[in-house]
C-alpha positions, 0 to 999 in steps of 0.5 A: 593202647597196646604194651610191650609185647604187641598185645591191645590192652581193652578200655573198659568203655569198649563196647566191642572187641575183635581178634584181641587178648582181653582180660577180665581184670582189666574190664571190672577196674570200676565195676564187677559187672560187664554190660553190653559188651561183644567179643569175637574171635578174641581171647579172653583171659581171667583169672575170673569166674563169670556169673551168667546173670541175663542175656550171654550167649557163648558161641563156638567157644573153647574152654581152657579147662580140663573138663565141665567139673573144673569148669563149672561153679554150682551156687546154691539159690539160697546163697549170695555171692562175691567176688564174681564177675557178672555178664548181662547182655553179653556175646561171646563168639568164636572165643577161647577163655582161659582161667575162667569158670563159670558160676551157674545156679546148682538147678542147671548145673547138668544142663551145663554140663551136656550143654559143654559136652554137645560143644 
């Protein structure tokens, strides 16, 4: 489906995506998790923060931030969270994410970090 300004809007059944502009709201109508999904070469839209929960792979990506401190959300092991948005077995590849962070457990954080600086 695509609206007025020539932009392809995601179905959430979708189990692949290519060269689009997709937005995360637009994938979590029913659900705050994302299952089984590929993205590639697409632009990739929140505003979200994205909880790594199993199996995401981010590839060749670009971040959107101003750096791994704006990015990065530490989340203490002893304490729940609401309100983000879970990947499982999830790629990324060749992506530019915009408006979105990441949710890692404080214990990674810095391996993150040199992970996003190696990139």
């Amino acid at each position: 489906m695509c609206n007025g300004a020539g932009v392809v809007t995601p179905h959430p059944g979708t189990r692949e995506y290519r060269n689009q502009l997709v937005r995360i709201a637009d994938l979590t109508v029913l659900e705050d998790v994302i299952r089984d999904v590929r993205f590639e070469s697409c632009v990739i839209v929140g505003p979200a923060v994205l909880g790594l929960i199993d199996d995401v792979t981010l590839s060749g990506c670009r971040f959107n931030a101003p750096g791994p401190d704006a990015l990065l959300w530490p989340v203490s092991a002893s304490r729940g969270s609401v309100g983000a948005v879970g990947l499982v077995n999830v790629e990324f590849r060749n992506c530019e994410l915009q408006r979105i962070g990441i949710a890692v457990p404080e214990e990674q954080i810095e391996q993150f970090r040199d992970d996003l600086g190696s990139a």
